[in-house]
C-alpha positions in Angstrom: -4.2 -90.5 -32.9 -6.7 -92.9 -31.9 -9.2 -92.6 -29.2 -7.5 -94.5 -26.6 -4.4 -92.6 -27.3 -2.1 -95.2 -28.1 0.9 -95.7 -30.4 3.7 -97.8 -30.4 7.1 -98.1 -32.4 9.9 -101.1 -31.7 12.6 -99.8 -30.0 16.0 -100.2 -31.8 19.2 -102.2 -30.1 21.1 -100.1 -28.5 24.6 -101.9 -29.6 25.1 -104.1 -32.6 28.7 -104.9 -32.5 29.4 -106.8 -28.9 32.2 -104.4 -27.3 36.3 -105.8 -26.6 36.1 -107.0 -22.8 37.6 -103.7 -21.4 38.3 -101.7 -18.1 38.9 -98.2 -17.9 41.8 -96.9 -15.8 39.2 -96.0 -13.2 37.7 -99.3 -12.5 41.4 -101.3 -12.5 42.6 -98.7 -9.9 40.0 -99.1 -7.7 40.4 -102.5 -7.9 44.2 -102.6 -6.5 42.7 -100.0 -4.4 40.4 -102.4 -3.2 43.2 -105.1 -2.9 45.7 -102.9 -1.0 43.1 -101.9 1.5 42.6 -106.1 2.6 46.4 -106.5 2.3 46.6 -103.5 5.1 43.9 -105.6 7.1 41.3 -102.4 6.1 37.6 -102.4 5.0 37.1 -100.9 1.6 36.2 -97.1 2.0 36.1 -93.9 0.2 36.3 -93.5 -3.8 38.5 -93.8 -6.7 38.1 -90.7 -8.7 39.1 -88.4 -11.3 41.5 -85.8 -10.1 39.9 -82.4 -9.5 43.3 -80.7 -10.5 46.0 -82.3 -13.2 48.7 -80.9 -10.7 48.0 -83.5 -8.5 47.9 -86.5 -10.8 45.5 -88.3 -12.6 43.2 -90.0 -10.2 42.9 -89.7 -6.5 41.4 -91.4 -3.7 40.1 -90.1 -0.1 39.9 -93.7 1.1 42.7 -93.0 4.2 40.4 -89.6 5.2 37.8 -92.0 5.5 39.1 -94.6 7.5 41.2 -92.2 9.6 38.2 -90.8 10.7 36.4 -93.9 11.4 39.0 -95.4 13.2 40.7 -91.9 14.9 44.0 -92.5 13.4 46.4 -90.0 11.7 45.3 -90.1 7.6 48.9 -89.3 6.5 50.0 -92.5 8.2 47.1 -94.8 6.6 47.9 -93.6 3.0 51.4 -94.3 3.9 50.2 -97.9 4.9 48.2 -98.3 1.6 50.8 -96.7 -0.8 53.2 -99.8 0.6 50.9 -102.5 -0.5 49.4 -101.0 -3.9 50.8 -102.6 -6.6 50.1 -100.2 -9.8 53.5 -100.2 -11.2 52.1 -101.3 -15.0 49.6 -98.6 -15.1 50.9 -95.6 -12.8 53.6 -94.1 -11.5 54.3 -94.3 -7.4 51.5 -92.9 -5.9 51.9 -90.2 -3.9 50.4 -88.6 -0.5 49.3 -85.3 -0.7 47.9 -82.9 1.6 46.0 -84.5 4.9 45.9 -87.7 3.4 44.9 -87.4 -0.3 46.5 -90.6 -2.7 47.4 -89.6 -5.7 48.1 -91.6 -8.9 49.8 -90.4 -12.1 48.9 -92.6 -15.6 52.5 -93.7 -17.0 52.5 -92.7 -20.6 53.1 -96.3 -21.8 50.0 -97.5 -20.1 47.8 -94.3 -22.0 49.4 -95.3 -25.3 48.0 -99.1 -25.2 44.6 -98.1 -23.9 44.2 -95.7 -26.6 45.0 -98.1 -29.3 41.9 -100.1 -27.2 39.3 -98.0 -27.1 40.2 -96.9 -30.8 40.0 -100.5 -32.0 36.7 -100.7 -29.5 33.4 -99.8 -31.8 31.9 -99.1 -28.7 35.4 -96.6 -27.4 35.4 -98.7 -24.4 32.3 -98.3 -23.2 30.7 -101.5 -21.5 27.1 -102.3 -20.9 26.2 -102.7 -17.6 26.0 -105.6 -16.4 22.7 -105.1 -14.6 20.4 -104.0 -17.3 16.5 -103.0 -16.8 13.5 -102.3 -18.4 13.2 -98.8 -18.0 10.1 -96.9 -18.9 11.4 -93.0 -19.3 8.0 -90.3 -19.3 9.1 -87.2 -20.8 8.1 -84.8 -23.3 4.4 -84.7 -21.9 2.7 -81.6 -23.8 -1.3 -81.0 -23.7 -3.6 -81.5 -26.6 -4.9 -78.1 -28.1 -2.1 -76.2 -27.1 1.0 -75.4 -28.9 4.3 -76.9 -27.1 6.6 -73.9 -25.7 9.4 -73.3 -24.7 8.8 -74.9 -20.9 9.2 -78.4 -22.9 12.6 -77.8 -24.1 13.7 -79.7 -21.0 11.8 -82.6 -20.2 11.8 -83.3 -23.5 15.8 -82.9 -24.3 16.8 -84.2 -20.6 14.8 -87.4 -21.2 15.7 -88.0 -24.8 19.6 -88.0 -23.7 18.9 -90.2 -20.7 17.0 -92.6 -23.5 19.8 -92.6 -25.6 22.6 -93.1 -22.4 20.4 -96.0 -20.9 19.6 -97.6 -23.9 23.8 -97.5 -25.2 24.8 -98.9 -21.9 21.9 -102.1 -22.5 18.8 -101.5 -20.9 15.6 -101.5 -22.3 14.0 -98.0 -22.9 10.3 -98.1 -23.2 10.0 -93.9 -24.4 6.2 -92.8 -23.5 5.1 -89.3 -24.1 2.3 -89.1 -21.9 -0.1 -86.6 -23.8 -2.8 -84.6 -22.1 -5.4 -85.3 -23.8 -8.6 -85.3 -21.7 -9.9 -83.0 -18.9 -12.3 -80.4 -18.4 -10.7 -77.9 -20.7 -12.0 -79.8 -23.7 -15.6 -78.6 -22.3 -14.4 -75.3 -23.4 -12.7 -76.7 -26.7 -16.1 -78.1 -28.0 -18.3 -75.5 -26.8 -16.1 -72.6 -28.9 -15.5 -75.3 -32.0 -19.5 -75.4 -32.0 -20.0 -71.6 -31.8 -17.0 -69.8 -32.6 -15.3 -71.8 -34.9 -13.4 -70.0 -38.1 -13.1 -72.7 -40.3 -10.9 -71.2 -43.1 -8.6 -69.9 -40.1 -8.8 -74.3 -39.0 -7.3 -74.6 -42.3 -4.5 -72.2 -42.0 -3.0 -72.7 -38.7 -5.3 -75.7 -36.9 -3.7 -75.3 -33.7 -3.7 -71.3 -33.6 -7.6 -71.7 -34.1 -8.1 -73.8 -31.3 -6.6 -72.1 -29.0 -8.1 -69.0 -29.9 -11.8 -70.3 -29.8 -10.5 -71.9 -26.2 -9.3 -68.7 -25.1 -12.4 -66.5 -26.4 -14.8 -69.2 -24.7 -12.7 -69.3 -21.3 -13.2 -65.6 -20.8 -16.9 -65.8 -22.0 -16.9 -69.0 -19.5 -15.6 -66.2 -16.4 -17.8 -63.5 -17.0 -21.4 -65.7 -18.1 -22.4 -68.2 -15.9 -24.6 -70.0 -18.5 -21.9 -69.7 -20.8 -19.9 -71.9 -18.2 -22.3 -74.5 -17.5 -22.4 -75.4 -21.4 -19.2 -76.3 -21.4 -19.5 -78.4 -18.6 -22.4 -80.0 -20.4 -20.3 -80.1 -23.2 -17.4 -81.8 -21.0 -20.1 -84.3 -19.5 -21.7 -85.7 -23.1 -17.6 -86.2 -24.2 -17.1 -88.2 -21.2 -20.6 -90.5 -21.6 -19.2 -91.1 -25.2 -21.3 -88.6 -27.1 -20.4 -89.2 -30.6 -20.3 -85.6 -32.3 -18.5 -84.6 -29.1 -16.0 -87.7 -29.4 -15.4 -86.5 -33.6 -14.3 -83.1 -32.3 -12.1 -84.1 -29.7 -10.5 -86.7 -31.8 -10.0 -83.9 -34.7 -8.3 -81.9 -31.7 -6.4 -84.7 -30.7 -4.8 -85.3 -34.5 -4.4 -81.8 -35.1 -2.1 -81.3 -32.0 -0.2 -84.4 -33.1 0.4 -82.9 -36.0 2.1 -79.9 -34.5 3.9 -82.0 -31.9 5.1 -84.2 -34.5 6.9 -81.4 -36.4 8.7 -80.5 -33.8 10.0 -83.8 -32.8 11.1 -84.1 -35.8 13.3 -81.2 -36.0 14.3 -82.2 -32.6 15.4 -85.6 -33.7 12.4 -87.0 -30.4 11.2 -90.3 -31.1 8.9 -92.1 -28.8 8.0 -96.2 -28.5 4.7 -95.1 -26.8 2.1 -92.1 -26.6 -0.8 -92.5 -24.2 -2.4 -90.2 -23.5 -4.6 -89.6 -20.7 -7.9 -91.0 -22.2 -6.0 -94.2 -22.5 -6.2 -94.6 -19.0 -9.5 -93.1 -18.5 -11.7 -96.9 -18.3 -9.2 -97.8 -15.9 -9.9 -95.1 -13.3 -13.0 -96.4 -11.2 -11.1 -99.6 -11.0 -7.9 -97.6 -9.4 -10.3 -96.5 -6.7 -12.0 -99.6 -6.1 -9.0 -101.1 -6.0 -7.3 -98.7 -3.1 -10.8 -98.6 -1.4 -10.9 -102.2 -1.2 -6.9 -102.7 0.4 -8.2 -99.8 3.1 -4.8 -97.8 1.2 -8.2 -94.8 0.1 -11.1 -94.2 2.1 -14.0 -91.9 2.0 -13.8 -88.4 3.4 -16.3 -85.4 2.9 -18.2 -87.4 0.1 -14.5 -87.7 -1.8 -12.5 -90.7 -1.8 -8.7 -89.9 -0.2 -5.3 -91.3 0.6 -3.9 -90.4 3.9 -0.3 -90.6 4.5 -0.6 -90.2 8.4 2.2 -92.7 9.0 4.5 -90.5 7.0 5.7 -87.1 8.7 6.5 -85.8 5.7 2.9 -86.4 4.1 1.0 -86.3 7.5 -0.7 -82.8 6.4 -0.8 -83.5 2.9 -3.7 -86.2 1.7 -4.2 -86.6 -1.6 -8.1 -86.9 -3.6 -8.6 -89.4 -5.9 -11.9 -88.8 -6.6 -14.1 -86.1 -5.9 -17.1 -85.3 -4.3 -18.8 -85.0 -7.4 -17.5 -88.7 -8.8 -14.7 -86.9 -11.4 -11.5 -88.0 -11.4 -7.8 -85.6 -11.4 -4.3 -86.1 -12.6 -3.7 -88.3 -9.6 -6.0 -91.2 -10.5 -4.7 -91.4 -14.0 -0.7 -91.6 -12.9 -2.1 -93.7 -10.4 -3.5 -96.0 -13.1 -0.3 -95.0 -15.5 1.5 -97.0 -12.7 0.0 -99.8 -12.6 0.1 -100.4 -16.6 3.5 -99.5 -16.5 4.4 -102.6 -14.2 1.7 -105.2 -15.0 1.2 -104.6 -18.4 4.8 -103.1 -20.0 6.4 -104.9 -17.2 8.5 -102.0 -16.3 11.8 -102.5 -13.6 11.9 -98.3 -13.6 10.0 -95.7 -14.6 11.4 -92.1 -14.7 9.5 -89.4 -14.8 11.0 -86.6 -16.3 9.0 -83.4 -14.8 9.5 -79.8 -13.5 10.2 -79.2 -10.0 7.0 -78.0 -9.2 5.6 -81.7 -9.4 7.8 -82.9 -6.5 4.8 -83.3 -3.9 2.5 -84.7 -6.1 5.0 -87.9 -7.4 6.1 -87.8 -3.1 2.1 -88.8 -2.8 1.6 -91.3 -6.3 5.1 -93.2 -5.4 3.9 -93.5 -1.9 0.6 -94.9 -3.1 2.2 -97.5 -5.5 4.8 -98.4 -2.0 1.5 -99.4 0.2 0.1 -101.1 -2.6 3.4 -103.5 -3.3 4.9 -102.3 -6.8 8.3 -103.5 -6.9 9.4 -100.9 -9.8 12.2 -98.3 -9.1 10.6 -94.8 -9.4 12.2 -91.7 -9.9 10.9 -88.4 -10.5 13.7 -86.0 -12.5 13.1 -83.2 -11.7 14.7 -80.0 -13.6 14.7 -76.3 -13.1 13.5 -73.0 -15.3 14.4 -71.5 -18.6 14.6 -67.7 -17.9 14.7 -64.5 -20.5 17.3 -62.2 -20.3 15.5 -60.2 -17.8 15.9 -63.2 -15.3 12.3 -64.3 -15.4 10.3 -66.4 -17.1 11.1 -66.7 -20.6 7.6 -65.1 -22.4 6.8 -63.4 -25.1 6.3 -59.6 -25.6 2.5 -59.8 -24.7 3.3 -62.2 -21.6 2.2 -65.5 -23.4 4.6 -68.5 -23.1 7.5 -69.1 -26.2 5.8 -71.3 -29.0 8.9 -73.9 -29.0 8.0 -74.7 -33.0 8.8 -70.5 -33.2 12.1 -71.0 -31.3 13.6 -74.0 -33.5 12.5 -72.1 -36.5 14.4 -69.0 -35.0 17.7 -71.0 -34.2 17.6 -72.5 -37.7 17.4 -69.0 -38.9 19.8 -67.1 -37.1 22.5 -70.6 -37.4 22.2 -69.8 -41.1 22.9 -66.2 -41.2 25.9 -66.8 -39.6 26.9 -70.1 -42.1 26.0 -67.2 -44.8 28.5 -64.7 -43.1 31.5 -67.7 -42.4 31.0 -69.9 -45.8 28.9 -68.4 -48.2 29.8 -70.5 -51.0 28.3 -73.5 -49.8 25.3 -75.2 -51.6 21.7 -74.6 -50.8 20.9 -78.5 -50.0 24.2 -77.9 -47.4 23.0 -74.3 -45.7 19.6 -76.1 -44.9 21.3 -79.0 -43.1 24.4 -77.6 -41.5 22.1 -74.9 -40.4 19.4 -77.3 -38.3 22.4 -79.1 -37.0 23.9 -76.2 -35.6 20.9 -74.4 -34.7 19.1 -77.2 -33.1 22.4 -78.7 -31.5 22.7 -74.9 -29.7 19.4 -75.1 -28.6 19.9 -78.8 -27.2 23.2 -78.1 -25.6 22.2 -74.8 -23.8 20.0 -76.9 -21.9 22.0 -80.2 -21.6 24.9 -78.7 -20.5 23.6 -76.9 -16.9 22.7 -79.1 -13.7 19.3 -79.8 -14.6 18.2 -78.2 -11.3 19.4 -75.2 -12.0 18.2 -72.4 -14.1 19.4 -70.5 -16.7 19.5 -67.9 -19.0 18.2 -68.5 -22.6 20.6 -66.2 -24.8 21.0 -66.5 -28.4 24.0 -64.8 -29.0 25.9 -67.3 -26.2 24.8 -70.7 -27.2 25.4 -70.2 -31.0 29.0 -68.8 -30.4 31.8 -71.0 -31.7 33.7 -70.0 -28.6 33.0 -71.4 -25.2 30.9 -74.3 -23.7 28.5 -74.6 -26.8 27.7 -77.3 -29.3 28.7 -74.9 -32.1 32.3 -75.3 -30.8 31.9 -78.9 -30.1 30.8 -79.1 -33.5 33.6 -77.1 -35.2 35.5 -79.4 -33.1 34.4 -82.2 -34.9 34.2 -80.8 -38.6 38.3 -79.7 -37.4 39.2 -83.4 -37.2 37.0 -84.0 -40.6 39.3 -81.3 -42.6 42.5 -82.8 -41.5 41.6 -85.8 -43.3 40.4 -84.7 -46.6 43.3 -82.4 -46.8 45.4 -85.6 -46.4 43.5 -86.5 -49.6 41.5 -89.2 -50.3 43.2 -92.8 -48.9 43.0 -90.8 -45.3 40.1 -90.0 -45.4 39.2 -93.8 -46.6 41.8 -95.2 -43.7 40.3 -97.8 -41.7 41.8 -95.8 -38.9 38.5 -93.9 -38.9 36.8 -97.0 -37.6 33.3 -95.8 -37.9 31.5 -98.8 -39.9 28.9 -96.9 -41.3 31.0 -94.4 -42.9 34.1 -96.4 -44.2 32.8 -100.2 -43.9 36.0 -100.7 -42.3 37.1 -101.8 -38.6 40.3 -100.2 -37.5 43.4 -102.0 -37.6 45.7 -102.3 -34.8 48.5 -99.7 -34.7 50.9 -98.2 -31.9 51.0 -94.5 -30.5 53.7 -92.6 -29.5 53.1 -90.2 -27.0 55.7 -87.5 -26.4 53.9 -84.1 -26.4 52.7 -82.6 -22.9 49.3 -82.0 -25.7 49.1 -85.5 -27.2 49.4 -87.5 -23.5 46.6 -84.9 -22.4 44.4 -85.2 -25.3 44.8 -89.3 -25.1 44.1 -89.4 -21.0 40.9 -87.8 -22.2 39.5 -89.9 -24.5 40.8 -93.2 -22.4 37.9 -91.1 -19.9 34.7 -91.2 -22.3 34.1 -94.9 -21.2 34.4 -93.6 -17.2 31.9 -90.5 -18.3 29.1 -92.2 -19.8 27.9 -94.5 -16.7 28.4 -91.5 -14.4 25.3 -89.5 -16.4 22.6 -92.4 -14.7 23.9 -92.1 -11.2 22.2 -88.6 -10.8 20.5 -88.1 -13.9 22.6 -85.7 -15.3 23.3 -85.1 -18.8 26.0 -82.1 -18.2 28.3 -84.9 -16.8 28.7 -85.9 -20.4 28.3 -82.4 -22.1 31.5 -81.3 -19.7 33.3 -83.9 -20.4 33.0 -83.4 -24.6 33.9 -79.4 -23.6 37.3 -80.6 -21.8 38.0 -83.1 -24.4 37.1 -80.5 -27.2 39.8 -78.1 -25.4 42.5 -80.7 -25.4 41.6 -81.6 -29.2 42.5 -77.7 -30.3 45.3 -77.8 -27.8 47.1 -80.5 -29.5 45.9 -79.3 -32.6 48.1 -76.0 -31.8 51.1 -77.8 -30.6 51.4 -81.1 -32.5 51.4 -80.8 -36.3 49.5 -83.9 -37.7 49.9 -83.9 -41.3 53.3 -82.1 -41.9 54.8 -84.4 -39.1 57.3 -87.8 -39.9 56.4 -91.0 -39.1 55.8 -92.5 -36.7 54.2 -89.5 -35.2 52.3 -89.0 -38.3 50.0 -92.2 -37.8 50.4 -92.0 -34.3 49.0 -87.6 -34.5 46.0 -89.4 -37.0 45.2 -92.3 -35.0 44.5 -89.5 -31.9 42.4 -87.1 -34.6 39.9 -90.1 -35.2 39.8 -91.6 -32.0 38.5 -87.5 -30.8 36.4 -87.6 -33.8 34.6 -91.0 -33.0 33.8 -89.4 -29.2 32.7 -85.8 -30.0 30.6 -87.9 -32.7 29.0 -90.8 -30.0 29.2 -88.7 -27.4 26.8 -85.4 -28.9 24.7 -88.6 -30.1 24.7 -89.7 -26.6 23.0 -85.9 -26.2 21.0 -86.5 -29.2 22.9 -83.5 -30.9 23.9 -83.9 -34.9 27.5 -82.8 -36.3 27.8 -81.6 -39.7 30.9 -82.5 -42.0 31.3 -79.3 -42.8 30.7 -75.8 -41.2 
């Protein structure tokens, strides 16, 4: 990694094959929703969703609560007044009113068939770009030079990979920075124990393990020896004027963390377009504070330069240094600065910021910053919750330190394999290796994706790599199910353009009809006519475990109807019909744990 911290890498597109012009059931009932609602003389209210419970129906709208409320009129009698003037004969059966005032519709079975055969023939199962796209800049990932990534990172970096993937599938443009910390005054320490403690055979071994034990040696001779500590903050000072010995080691820091981080991206299947660190913005930070000097946004205060957000109850108490008294700068001038090269120079619509909770009042005080000073970018901080040991705190290690995350990739791979060892022994080496990363780094992945991001949980081993319950291991044994079907139906199944995955068959599926009579089969088709309703949702709250759910549910239908519905052994046409439903689940689980950046092996 150079100096400045930079690197760059094209972004791929996120569709190549333009998708069928296609509505889900969702968006065309809310649409005669919609039309109902000015045929009763009523303002459109309420929402169109999913229903919570199949007993009641498919979908369901509260749009006659709404109103009712609004206009202090009995919400029985509205839906009533709707249900007369929706006409949704060719997709539903008549709605009904339930409860207070709940409208309920039922998908007719006809209608499920067709808009299976749609999404199956769709390369893209239905799912439309938006039609609003952006250029989103997503910061996630984040880890600090000279330290080994752990276990904390799991979620920024898995949270913001998936959003990547989802924003960049429905058509925006996804800038990916990993915004490294690489500079501070912990690199005084760094180049004061490189220069006097250095073990250069153990640099050879296990660079990173080195440096951070000469940074942790020096930082306790730094607490107890005063002259010890002002070295390295001469140390710190001569990096900063550009010292060049200073500037060798740092940079030898820098490439040996990189290393590391790399590694583990790449088991992680992390790729990034940019990674700036924060010496890249470092010639940029006196001009930030001229700058907010200058619009009367900073001023001077005790010999520091501050932002004062006394027009703002929420920040009236809370001011916010940009520089201090002795002329340094903090993390708040260089996201200031990150900012501002985010919308002038990458020319940024949005910028996410995918960071821990704790961070909440410090983005409050940088977004407020970039309001007063005009930026027109949407910016969002994500904010997620903690990973905890099974002891409910913390996750750490034995002796307290924090979970190398290289060590707990290596440890999923390894226990993912004893149990591929145990189930099919018989498979080759090359196959162990792979179906074992998949599995184990999927688990690892899906644990995370798969809670509220907000909400903490429990890191157990023994639950996410079960092949029972809400894990990828089941997802994925899902998915190498629907695989086995077809190459026990021998070879020209397997080859069928049914499949419709181009890069596996070259082939586009061909048109075909289902017949649905099973309560299993119309279940398991509702359910994938869904995915293209699912995927949007994940961006309107930034959460991944929207999507994960949904591949649980759709997972559970798959084995349902795989119980009741024999596919192979059945007569036409249910035979085709029983096929054309196994790769249409297939093609999902397969986009949608892609969505989630999670891999699924053929076999298991």
């Amino acid at each position: 990694m150079a100096a400045e911290g930079m690197s760059m890498r094209r972004s791929q597109s996120a569709a190549t094959v333009p998708s069928l012009l296609m509505e889900t059931f969702q968006s065309l009932l809310a649409k005669k929703l919609s039309d109902a609602l000015a045929n009763a003389g009523l303002p459109d209210a309420g929402e169109l969703a999913q229903a919570t419970d199949p007993r009641f129906g498919d979908y369901q709208t509260n749009a006659a609560l709404v109103l009712a409320k609004q206009r202090d009129e009995n919400p029985r009698d509205l839906a009533e007044k709707i249900v007369a003037r929706l006409d949704v004969g060719d997709l539903c059966e008549p709605p009904v009113v339930a409860g207070v005032g709940f409208i309920n519709f039922t998908l007719r079975t006809g209608a499920m068939a067709e808009k299976t055969v749609e999404v199956l023939r769709d390369e893209r199962l239905g799912v439309a770009e938006e039609r609003s796209t952006r250029r989103i800049v997503i910061d996630f990932g984040s880890p600090n030079v000279a330290k080994p990534m752990h276990v904390g990172h799991i979620r920024s970096t898995v949270v913001g990979d998936a959003l990547a993937r989802i924003a960049a599938f429905l058509g925006h443009e996804v800038v990916r920075d990993n915004h490294i910390g690489d500079w501070g005054t912990q690199f005084g320490m760094v180049i004061y124990g490189w220069k006097n403690l250095l073990d250069q055979q153990a640099l050879q071994r296990n660079p990173l393990a080195e440096i951070v034990r000469v940074y942790k040696e020096t930082n306790e001779r730094a607490n107890s020896n005063p002259q010890v500590r002002e070295a390295c903050r001469q140390e710190l000072v001569k990096l900063q004027a550009g010292d060049k010995e200073n500037t060798d080691i740092w940079n030898e820091c820098v490439a040996f963390s990189m290393q590391d981080f790399e590694h583990v991206y790449k088991l992680l299947d992390v790729h990034y377009d940019l990674q700036c660190g924060e010496s890249f913005y470092h010639a940029r930070l006196p001009g930030v504070v001229e700058r907010l000097l200058k619009s009367g946004i900073a001023e001077i205060s005790e010999g520091a330069v501050v932002v004062f957000f006394r027009d703002n109850p929420e920040l009236a108490d809370k001011p916010l240094i940009i520089r201090k008294r002795d002329g340094g700068f903090n993390y708040a001038t260089t996201d200031l600065a990150t900012v501002d090269y985010r919308v002038n120079d990458l020319k940024a619509d949005a910028i996410w910021y995918v960071v821990g909770a704790p961070q909440i009042l410090h983005f409050k005080q940088i977004f407020e910053i970039a309001r007063r000073e005009g930026y027109a970018a949407d910016l969002r901080h994500i904010t997620f919750g903690s990973i905890l040991g099974e002891d409910r705190k913390l996750m750490k290690t034995r002796s307290g330190e924090n979970v190398p995350l290289r060590d707990l990739l290596d440890e999923a791979c390894k226990r993912a394999r004893k149990i591929i060892e145990e189930k099919n022994p018989h498979l080759s080496e090359d196959d162990k290796i792979d179906i074992a990363e998949k599995i184990g780094i999927g688990a690892v992945k899906y644990a995370d994706l798969s809670q509220y991001r907000m909400t903490d949980y429990v890191f157990s081993w023994e639950k996410m790599l079960s092949l029972h319950g809400n894990t990828a291991p089941y997802l994925q044994n899902a998915y190498v199910r629907v695989r086995s079907i077809f190459r026990k139906a021998g070879e020209s199944a397997v080859a069928t353009p049914l499949w419709g995955v181009k890069e596996e068959t070259g082939h586009r599926p061909v048109a075909t009809e289902l017949t649905l009579n099973d309560s299993a089969e119309i279940n398991l088709a509702k359910r994938l006519c869904q995915f293209a309703e699912i995927v949007p949702q994940v961006l309107n709250d930034f959460r991944p475990n929207i999507l994960a759910n949904y591949l649980f549910e759709l997972a559970n239908s798959f084995h349902t109807f795989y119980e009741a519905c024999p596919v192979l052994k059945s007569d036409e046409p249910a035979r085709s019909s029983r096929l054309a439903l196994c790769v249409l689940t297939g093609r999902v689980l397969y986009r949608g744990l892609d969505l989630l950046g999670i891999k699924v092996p053929e076999k298991m």
